[in-house]
C-alpha distance (Angstrom), angle and dihedral (degrees) to the residues before:
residue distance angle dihedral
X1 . . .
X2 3.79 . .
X3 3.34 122.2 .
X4 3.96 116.1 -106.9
X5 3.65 122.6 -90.8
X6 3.93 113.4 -102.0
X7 3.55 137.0 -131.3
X8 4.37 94.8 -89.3
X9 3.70 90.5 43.4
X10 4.07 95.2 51.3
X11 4.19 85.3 54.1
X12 3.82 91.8 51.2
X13 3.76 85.6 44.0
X14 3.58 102.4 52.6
X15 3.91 88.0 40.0
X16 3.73 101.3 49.2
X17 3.84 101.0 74.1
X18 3.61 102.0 26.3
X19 4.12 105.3 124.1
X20 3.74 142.6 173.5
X21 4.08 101.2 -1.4
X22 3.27 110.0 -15.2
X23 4.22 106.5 92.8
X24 4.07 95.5 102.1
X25 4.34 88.7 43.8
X26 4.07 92.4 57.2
X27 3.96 90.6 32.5
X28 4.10 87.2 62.0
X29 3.76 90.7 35.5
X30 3.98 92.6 50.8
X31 4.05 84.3 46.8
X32 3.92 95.7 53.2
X33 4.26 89.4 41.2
X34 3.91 81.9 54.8
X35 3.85 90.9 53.2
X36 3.64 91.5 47.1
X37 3.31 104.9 -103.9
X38 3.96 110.8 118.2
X39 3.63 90.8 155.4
X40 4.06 88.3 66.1
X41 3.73 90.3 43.6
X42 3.50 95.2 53.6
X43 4.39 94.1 39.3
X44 3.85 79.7 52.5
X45 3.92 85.7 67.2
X46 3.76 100.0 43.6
X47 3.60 100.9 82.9
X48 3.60 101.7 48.3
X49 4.23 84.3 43.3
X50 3.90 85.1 59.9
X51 3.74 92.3 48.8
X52 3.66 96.8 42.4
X53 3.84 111.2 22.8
X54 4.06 99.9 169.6
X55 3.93 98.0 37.9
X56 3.44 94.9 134.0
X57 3.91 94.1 -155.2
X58 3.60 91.3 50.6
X59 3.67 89.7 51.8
X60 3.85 96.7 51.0
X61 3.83 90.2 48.4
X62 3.82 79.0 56.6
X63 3.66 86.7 53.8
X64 3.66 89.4 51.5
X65 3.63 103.3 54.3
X66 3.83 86.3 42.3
X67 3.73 92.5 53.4
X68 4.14 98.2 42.2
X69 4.26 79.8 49.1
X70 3.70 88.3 52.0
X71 3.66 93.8 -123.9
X72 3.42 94.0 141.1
X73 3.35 108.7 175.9
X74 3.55 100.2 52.0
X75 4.07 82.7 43.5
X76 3.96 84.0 68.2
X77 3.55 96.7 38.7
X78 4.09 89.0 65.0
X79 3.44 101.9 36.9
X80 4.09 91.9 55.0
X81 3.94 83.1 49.1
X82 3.65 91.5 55.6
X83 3.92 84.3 45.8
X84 3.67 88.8 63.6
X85 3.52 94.3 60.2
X86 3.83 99.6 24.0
X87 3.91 96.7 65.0
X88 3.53 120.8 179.4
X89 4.04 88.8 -130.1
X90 3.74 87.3 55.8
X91 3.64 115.5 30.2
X92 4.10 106.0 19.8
X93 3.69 101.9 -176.2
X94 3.91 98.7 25.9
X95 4.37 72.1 59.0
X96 3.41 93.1 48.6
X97 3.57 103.1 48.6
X98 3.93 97.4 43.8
X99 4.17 84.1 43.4
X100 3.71 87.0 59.0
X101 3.89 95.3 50.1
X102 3.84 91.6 55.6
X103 3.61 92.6 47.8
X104 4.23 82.3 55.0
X105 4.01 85.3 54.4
X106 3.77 101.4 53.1
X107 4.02 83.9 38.7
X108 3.88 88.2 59.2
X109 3.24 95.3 29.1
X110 4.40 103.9 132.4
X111 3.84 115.2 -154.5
X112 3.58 143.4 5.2
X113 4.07 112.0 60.3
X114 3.30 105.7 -7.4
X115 4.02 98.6 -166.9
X116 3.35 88.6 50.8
X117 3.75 92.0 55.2
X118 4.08 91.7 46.5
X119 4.16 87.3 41.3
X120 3.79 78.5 58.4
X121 3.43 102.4 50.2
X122 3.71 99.7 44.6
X123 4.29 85.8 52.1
X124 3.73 86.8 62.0
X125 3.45 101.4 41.7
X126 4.23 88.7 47.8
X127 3.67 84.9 53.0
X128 3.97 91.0 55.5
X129 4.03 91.2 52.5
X130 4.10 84.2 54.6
């Protein structure tokens, strides 16, 4: 099992996909995760999910606070919905970045088949050095 992530790595985390206006919504989500309180961080995100259900930055900072929370499942869920919108033909580096996140999930991914997970990870992350 991998190790969990630490306090440094949750900040570059939560600031390496956040796009267009979102810096100061994942800045007081990352704060509340830090005190504890995931289920704030994620409430914090409901409302602007409601009014914008496919914004595919939204969605990956979703993915974010999932991931750092080790909900991983849910992590993935959000990331490949920001893949639908974010495609590498259309948005390159928004691709890349979100890409790189998922490949983070299946890395950390506990349980089930565990190759499969790290097979996973290693197909997103060669699709990011493309």
């Amino acid at each position: 099992m991998c190790p969990p992530y630490n306090d440094n790595i949750m900040l570059i985390l939560v600031f390496s996909v956040q796009l267009n206006w979102l810096p100061a919504v994942g800045a007081l989500a990352f704060l509340e995760v830090q005190e504890g309180n995931g289920t704030a961080a994620l409430n914090r995100l409901a409302p602007l999910k409601q009014k914008n259900p496919n914004d595919p930055a939204l969605l990956a900072l979703e993915g974010e606070v999932n991931l750092v929370l080790q909900r991983y499942p849910e992590a993935a869920q959000a990331y490949e919905a920001s893949l639908r919108v974010y495609t590498y033909e259309q948005h390159r580096d928004d691709w890349a970045l979100v890409m790189y996140s998922l490949g983070n999930v299946y890395y950390f991914m506990p349980g089930g088949n565990r190759q499969a997970y790290l097979e996973q990870a290693v197909a997103c992350y060669q699709a990011v050095l493309q």
